[in-house]
N, C-alpha and C positions, 0 to 999 in steps of 0.2 A: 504494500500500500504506500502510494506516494505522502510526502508530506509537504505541508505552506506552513510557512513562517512570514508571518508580519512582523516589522517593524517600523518605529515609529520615531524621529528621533527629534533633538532639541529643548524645549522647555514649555513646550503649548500643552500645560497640564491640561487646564479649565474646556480646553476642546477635545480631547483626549478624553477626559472622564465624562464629557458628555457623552460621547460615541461611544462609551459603554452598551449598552443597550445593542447596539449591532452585532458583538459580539457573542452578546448574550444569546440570540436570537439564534445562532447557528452553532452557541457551544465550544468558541473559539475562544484558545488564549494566546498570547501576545505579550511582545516584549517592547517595553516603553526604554530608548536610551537615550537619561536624562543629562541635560549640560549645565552646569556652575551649580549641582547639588547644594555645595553650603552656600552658595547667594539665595536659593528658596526661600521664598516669605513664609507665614503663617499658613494662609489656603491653600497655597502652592505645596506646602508639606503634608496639609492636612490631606490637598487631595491624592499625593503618591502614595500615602496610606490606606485611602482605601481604592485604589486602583490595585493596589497588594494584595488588599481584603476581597478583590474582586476575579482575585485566581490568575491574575496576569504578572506579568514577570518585569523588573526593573533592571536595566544595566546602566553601564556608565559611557557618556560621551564624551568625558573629559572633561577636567574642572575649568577652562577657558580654551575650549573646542580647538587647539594649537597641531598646525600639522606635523602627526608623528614624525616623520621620515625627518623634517627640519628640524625639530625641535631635539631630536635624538643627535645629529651631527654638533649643533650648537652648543648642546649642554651637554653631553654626556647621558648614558642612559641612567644612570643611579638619581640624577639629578633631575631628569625627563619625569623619571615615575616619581619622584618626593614631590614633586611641584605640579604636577598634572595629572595621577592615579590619585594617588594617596586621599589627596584629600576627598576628592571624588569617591571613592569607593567608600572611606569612612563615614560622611556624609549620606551616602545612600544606606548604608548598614544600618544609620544611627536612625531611621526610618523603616528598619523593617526588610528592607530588601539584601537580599544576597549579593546581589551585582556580582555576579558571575562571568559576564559577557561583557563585552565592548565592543561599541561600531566607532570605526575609525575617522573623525572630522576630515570632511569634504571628502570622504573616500582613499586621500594619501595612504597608502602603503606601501609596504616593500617588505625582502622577506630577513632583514635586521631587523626591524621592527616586530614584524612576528616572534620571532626568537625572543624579543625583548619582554612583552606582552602575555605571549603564552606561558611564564614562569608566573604568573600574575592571575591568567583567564582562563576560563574553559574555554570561551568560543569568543572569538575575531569577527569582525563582519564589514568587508570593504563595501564598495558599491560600484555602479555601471550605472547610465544614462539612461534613462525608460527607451523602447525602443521597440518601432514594429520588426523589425530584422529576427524575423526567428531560428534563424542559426546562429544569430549574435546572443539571440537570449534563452539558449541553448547551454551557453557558457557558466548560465549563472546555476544549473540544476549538478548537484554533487553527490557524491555517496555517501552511504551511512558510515559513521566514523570521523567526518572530516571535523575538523577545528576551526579554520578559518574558511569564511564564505564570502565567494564573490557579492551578491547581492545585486539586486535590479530595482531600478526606481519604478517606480510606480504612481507618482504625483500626478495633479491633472493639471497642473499650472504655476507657474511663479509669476507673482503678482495678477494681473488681469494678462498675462502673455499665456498661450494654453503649451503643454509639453503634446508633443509626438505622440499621436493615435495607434496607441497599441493594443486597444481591443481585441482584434485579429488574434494578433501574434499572441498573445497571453492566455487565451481562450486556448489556442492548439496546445501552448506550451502546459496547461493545465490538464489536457485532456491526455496529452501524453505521461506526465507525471503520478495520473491515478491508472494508467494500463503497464507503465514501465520503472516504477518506482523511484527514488531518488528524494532528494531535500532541494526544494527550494525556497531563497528567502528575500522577499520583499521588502523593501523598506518608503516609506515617504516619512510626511513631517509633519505641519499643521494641519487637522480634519477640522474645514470647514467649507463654506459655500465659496466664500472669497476671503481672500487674506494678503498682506501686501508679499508674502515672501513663498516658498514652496508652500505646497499645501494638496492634500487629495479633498474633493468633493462626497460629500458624504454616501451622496446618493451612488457615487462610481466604485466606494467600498462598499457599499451594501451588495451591487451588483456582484462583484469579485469572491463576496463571501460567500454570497449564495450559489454561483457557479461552484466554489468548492468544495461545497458544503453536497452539493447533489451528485459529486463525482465522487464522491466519499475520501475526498484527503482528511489525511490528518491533520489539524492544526493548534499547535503548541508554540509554546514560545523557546527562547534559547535561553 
């Protein structure tokens, strides 16, 4: 049986815990990776509490979202992970969450930085560009066991600009995924109608969940 991983990433708590309910609806859980953890206000914590409480899974995006690959040359790694895990992780713990996992800001990687990371994480999570090219988003489907995952975007826009109509391609990539097994993992950012920066439309997740909710993926978080 195939499996879908959502993710979700940056600090758009309050639209994130709205969107609860979509998941609920299909039984799905999800991994929220939060950025600047100890910057959180009061409802901002209150609500990655119960987004906890709501069987979905917290990781960390880094405590000031800094590209690993740079930030590891510049500073050294001992000094990368004090200044940019650490607290991060601590912060998320001190709420309840495991923070097990990490998706990498803006996607930067390399495999120094894995190395660096994986002493640190269970699971890794780069990304790719939403994309109807379904050989390209072919890429993003791994086997069981992997640690680090490519990831595919899946946003419907940044800003009022729309992303790349991949409908098509995600629907087959889907359909392949529950006949031929494998992990794949999605990720976008803000769930709302409009918003000035990425963002998936709610209505385009509800679609996505219920296609794979009828093909019978598995869907868990990392």
């Amino acid at each position: 049986m195939g499996r879908l991983v959502l993710t979700f990433d940056d600090r758009h708590v309050a639209g994130w815990e709205a969107a609860l309910p979509l998941f609920d609806a299909v039984g799905a859980q999800v991994t929220f990776f939060v950025v600047e953890a100890d910057l959180l206000d009061e409802e901002e914590q209150a609500g990655v509490r119960r987004i906890l409480s709501a069987g979905h899974s917290v990781g960390s995006h880094g405590a000031r979202h800094r590209n690993a690959p740079q930030a590891i040359a510049e500073l050294g790694a001992a000094e990368y992970l004090r200044t940019e895990i650490d607290s991060s992780v601590d912060a998320l713990r001190a709420l309840g969450a495991a923070a097990t996992s990490f998706a990498y800001p803006n996607s930067r990687r390399d495999e120094t930085t894995d190395a660096v990371l994986l002493d640190v994480f269970d699971h890794l999570r780069g990304g790719g560009p939403r994309t109807s090219d379904l050989a390209a988003a072919r890429s993003a489907v791994v086997a069981a066991g992997t640690r680090v995952f490519p990831g595919c975007g899946f946003d419907t826009a940044r800003g009022d600009v729309p992303r790349e109509n991949d409908a098509a391609a995600l629907s087959e990539l889907l359909r392949e995924l529950a006949e031929g097994g494998g992990t794949l993992v999605l990720y976008a950012h803000e769930i709302a109608p409009v918003a000035k920066g990425n963002h998936i439309h709610p209505d385009r997740l509800a679609a996505v969940l219920a296609e794979a909710h009828g093909l019978g993926l598995r869907m868990n978080g990392l």
